[in-house]
N, C-alpha and C positions, 0 to 999 in steps of 0.2 A: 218435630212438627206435630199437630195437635191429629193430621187424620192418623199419625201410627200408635194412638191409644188402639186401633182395632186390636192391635195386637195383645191386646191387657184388660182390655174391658170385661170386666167379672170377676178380676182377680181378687185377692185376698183383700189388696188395699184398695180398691174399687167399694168392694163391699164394707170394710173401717170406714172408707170416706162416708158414705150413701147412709149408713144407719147415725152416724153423730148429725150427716147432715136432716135427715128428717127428725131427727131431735131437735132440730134448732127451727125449724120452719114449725114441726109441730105446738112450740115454746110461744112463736110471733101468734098463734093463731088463734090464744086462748085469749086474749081480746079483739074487743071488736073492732077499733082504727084498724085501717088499710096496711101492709108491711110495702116497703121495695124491694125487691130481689135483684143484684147485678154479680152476675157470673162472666167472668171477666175473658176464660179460656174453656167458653162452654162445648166446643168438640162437637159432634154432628148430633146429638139427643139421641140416637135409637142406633144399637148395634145387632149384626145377624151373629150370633157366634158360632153357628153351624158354617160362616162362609170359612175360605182360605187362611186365614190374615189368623184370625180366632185360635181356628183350629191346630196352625200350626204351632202357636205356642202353649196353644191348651193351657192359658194360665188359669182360667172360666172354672176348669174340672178343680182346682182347689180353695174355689174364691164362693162366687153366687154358685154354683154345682153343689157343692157338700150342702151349704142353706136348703135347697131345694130337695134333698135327697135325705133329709133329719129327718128321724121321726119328731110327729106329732108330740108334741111337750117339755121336747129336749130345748127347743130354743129360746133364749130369752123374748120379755115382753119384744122390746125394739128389734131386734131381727127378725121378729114373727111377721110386724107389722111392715116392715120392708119387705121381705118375702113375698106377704100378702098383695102389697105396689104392684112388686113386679110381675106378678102372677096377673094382677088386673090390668097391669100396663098394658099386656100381649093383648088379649082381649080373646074373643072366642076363634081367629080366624089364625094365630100363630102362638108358638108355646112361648115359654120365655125363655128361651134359649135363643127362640128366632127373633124376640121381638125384646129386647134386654136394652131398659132404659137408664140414661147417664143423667148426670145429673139437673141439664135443666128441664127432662119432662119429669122426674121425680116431685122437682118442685111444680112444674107446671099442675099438676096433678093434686098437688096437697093446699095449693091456692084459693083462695077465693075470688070472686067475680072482682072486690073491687080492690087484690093487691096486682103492683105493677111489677113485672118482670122483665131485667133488659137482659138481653143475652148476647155476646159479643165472642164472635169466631173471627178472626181475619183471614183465614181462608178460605177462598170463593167458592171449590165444593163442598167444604166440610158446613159456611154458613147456608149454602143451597139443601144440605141434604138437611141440616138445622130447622130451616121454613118449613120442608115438607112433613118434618116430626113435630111439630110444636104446632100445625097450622095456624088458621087466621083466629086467634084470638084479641078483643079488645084488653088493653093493657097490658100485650105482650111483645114485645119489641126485639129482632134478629137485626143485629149490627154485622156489619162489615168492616171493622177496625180495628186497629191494634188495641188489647184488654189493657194494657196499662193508662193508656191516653184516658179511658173511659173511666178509669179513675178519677182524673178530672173533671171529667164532661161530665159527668153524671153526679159528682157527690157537692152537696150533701142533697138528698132527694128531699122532695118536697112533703111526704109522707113523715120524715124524722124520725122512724123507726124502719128494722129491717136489717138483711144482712147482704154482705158481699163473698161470693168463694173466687179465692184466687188460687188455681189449678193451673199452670204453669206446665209444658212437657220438660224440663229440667233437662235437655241437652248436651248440656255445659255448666260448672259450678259459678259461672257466671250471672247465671238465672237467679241464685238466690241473691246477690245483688240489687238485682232489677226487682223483686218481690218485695228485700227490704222500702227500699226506696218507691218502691207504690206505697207500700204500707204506710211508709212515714206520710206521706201526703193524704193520703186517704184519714187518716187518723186527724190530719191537721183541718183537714174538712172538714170531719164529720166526727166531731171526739166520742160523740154519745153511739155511734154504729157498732153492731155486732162484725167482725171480720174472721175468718174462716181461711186458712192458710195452709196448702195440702204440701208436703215434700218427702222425700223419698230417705230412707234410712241406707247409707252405703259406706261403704270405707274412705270415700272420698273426701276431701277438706271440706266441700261443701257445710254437712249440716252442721257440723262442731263452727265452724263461723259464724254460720246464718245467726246460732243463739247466742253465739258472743257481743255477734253485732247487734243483734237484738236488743240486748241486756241494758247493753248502754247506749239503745237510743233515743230512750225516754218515753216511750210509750209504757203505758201502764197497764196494770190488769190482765195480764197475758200467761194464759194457758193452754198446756201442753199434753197431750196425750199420743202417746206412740201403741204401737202391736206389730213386731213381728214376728216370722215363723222360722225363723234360722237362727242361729247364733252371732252375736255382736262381733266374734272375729270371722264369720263366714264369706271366702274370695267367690262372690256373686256380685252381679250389678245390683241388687237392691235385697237387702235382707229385709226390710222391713218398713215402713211409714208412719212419720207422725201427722199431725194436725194441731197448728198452733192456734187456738182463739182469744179474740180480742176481745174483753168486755161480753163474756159468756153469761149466758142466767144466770140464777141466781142456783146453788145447789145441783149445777153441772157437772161440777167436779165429784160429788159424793154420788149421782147416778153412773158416773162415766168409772170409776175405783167397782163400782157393782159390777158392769155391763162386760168390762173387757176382758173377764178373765172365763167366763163361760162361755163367749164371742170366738176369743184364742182357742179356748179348747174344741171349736166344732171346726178354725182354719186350719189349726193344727195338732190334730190326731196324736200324731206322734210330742207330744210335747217341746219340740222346741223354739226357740227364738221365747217374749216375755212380752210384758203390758207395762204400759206405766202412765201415771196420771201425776204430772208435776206441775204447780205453779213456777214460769220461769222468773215470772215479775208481778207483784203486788200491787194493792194498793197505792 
C-alpha cells in the first residue's frame, strides 16, 4: 500500500526515480504549450524522515542523505539541481530531511501556471495528506481513485503533450501485470505520450517478465535504464530499480549512459551493484 513508501522515501531509488524524473519535466518545459502531468500512484507529496516509519529503516541515510552531504562539485549537473528542489522544497521553516518532497510536489514545483497536474492516490489519508502538500493550486487536481482507472479517464489530455509516472507499491509480482496492461492502454490512447514506469530490481520472476512481456507487446520506443547498489545475485528484497520510458526525448538515452555512473558512484561508495542504459524496443 502506497502510505508504506514512508518507509523508503529518500532512498537510493527514490533519488534514480526524482533526478530522470525532473529531466523529463525539465525536457516538457523548454517550450511554451502547456504539458499534463498524471501520476497515477502519487503517495502523500511531502515525507518527515526524522519521523518513526523513516527512521527505522534509515533507507533516506543512503539515498537523498549522501546527495545532501556531497561536497560542492562532486555532483553531477542533474543531481545538483534536484538537490537544489529539495533543499527549496523545505523552505526556511523545516530542513529537508523534515520536509523531503516525492514526486508530485517535485513536479508541482518545476510547473508552470498553465501545465495541468492530476494526481491520483486512492487512499483517503494518504490523498488527504496529498491536498494538504500540493494545496490549492489552479490546474492541479488530487483524485481519489484507483491510478490505473485514470488511465483511462484521463488520456489522451487535452494538452497532447506531457508525461504520465506510474509508480506502483509492487506487493505482489502481480503488479507488474496490472502496469503492463495500463501501459498497453495508455499507449493505445495516447500513442504520442511520454510514459515513465518505475519497478523494482529483485530476484523475483517479476522483472525478467515484465520485459518479456513488454517486448512482445507492441509498444515501441521503449527505454530502459536501471542502478543498483548490491549485486545481481544479492538475497535482499530489492537490489536495485529500473525505469522504463516510453517515447523518451530525444538524446535521453546518451545524457542518461553520462549521468548514472557518477550518480552510482555518490549511492554507492563502496562500488557495488552497476547502471545500465538499454533500449528494450525500437523504433
Amino acid at each position: 500500500m502506497n502510505y508504506r513508501h514512508a518507509y523508503h522515501a529518500g532512498n537510493f531509488a527514490d533519488v534514480f526515480k526524482h533526478v530522470v524524473l525532473m529531466m523529463l519535466i525539465e525536457h516538457l518545459t523548454k517550450k511554451p504549450a502547456p504539458f499534463f502531468f498524471l501520476d497515477t500512484h502519487a503517495g502523500r507529496g511531502l515525507y518527515d524522515l526524522s519521523e518513526a516509519q523513516a527512521q527505522r529503516s534509515g533507507e533516506y541515510k543512503n539515498g537523498i542523505g549522501r546527495l545532501l552531504d556531497a561536497t560542492r562539485g562532486t555532483l553531477p549537473d542533474e543531481a545538483a539541481a534536484y538537490v537544489q528542489l529539495v533543499r527549496a522544497s523545505a523552505g526556511r521553516e523545516h530542513s529537508a530531511i523534515t520536509a523531503y518532497p516525492g514526486s508530485p510536489l517535485i513536479v508541482a514545483r518545476m510547473r508552470r501556471p498553465t501545465d495541468r497536474l492530476v494526481l491520483v492516490e486512492k487512499h483517503a489519508k494518504e490523498a488527504d495528506a496529498l491536498r494538504s502538500a500540493v494545496g490549492r493550486g489552479r490546474l492541479i487536481s488530487v483524485l481519489e481513485t484507483d491510478g490505473y482507472a485514470s488511465l483511462k479517464a484521463h488520456l489522451p489530455p487535452r494538452e497532447n503533450r506531457g508525461l504520465v509516472l506510474i509508480d506502483p507499491p509492487y506487493e505482489s509480482d502481480l503488479e507488474f501485470d496490472q502496469v503492463l496492461a495500463g501501459l498497453e492502454l495508455a499507449c493505445q490512447r495516447w500513442p504520442t505520450g511520454t510514459f515513465m514506469v518505475w519497478y523494482p530490481l529483485t530476484q523475483r520472476a517479476g522483472p525478467l517478465r515484465f520485459r518479456r512481456d513488454l517486448e512482445r507487446s507492441g509498444i515501441r520506443k521503449v527505454l530502459d535504464a536501471s542502478l543498483s547498489v548490491l549485486p545481481d545475485d544479492a538475497q535482499v528484497g530489492m537490489q536495485g530499480s529500473g525505469l522504463v520510458i516510453v517515447n523518451p526525448p530525444w538524446q535521453l538515452d546518451a545524457r542518461l549512459q553520462q549521468l548514472l555512473p557518477p550518480l552510482h558512484a555518490l549511492l554507492s561508495p563502496e562500488g557495488l551493484g552497476r547502471t545500465q542504459v538499454e533500449w528494450w524496443v525500437g523504433e
